[in-house]
N, C-alpha and C positions, 0 to 999 in steps of 0.2 A: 463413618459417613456412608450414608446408604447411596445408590446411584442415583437417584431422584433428587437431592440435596447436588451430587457432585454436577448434575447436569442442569439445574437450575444455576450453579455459581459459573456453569461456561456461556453460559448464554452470552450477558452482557457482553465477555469478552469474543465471542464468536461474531457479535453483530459492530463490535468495535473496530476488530480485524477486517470484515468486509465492507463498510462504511468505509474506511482510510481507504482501500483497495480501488472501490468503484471511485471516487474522489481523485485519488492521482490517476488513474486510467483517463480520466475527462480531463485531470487537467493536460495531460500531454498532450491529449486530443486538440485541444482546444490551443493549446500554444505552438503546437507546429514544433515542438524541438526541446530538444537540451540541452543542458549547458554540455561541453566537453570533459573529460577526456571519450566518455562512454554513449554509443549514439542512441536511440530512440528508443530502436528494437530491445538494445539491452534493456535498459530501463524497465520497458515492461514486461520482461522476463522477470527480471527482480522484485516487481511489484507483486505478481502472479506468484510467485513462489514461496520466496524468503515472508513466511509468513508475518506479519502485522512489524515488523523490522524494516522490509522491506520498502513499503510506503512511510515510512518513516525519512527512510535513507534518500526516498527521492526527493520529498519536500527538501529536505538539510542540506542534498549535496547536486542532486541533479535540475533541481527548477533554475529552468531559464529567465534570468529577472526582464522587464519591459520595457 
Protein backbone atom coordinates (compact mmCIF):
# COMPACT_ATOMS: atom_id res chain seq x y z
CA UNK A 1 0.00 0.00 0.00
CA UNK A 2 1.55 3.15 -1.14
CA UNK A 3 0.98 6.43 1.06
CA UNK A 4 -1.55 7.95 -1.10
CA UNK A 5 -3.97 4.85 -0.96
CA UNK A 6 -2.91 4.84 3.18
CA UNK A 7 -3.96 8.50 3.46
CA UNK A 8 -7.00 8.49 1.39
CA UNK A 9 -8.37 5.43 3.66
CA UNK A 10 -7.76 8.03 7.01
CA UNK A 11 -9.55 10.49 5.64
CA UNK A 12 -13.05 9.41 6.46
CA UNK A 13 -11.96 8.37 9.57
CA UNK A 14 -10.06 11.55 10.51
CA UNK A 15 -13.14 13.58 9.62
CA UNK A 16 -15.25 11.03 11.72
CA UNK A 17 -12.98 11.58 14.85
CA UNK A 18 -13.50 15.39 14.54
CA UNK A 19 -17.16 15.51 13.57
CA UNK A 20 -17.95 13.35 17.00
CA UNK A 21 -15.43 15.88 18.71
CA UNK A 22 -16.90 19.24 17.64
CA UNK A 23 -20.49 17.66 18.44
CA UNK A 24 -20.02 16.70 22.04
CA UNK A 25 -17.90 19.89 22.75
CA UNK A 26 -21.44 21.84 21.63
CA UNK A 27 -23.25 19.55 23.17
CA UNK A 28 -21.72 20.16 26.78
CA UNK A 29 -21.77 23.71 25.81
CA UNK A 30 -25.08 23.80 25.33
CA UNK A 31 -26.44 21.66 28.24
CA UNK A 32 -24.69 23.32 31.04
CA UNK A 33 -23.29 20.01 32.59
CA UNK A 34 -22.80 16.40 33.26
CA UNK A 35 -24.08 13.82 34.50
CA UNK A 36 -21.71 12.75 37.63
CA UNK A 37 -19.38 11.21 38.96
CA UNK A 38 -16.82 13.38 36.49
CA UNK A 39 -17.39 17.38 36.17
CA UNK A 40 -17.43 19.36 32.92
CA UNK A 41 -13.84 20.27 32.73
CA UNK A 42 -13.08 16.51 32.66
CA UNK A 43 -15.16 15.59 30.14
CA UNK A 44 -13.81 17.84 27.80
CA UNK A 45 -10.41 16.82 28.50
CA UNK A 46 -11.63 13.37 27.41
CA UNK A 47 -13.26 14.48 24.35
CA UNK A 48 -10.08 16.47 23.27
CA UNK A 49 -7.83 13.77 23.88
CA UNK A 50 -8.77 10.23 24.00
CA UNK A 51 -9.08 10.29 20.42
CA UNK A 52 -12.54 9.33 18.60
CA UNK A 53 -13.33 6.96 22.11
CA UNK A 54 -13.45 9.63 23.80
CA UNK A 55 -16.70 11.39 22.35
CA UNK A 56 -18.00 8.13 22.35
CA UNK A 57 -17.68 7.85 26.07
CA UNK A 58 -19.23 11.07 26.73
CA UNK A 59 -22.54 10.55 24.64
CA UNK A 60 -22.79 6.65 26.66
CA UNK A 61 -21.73 7.78 29.95
CA UNK A 62 -21.36 11.42 30.62
CA UNK A 63 -24.65 13.15 28.82
CA UNK A 64 -26.73 14.77 31.17
CA UNK A 65 -30.33 13.58 30.15
CA UNK A 66 -33.44 16.65 30.15
Amino acid sequence: MDDTTLILALIPLLLIQVGLALFALYDIYQRQGTRPPLPTWAWVIIVLVVNLVGPILYFVLGRKED
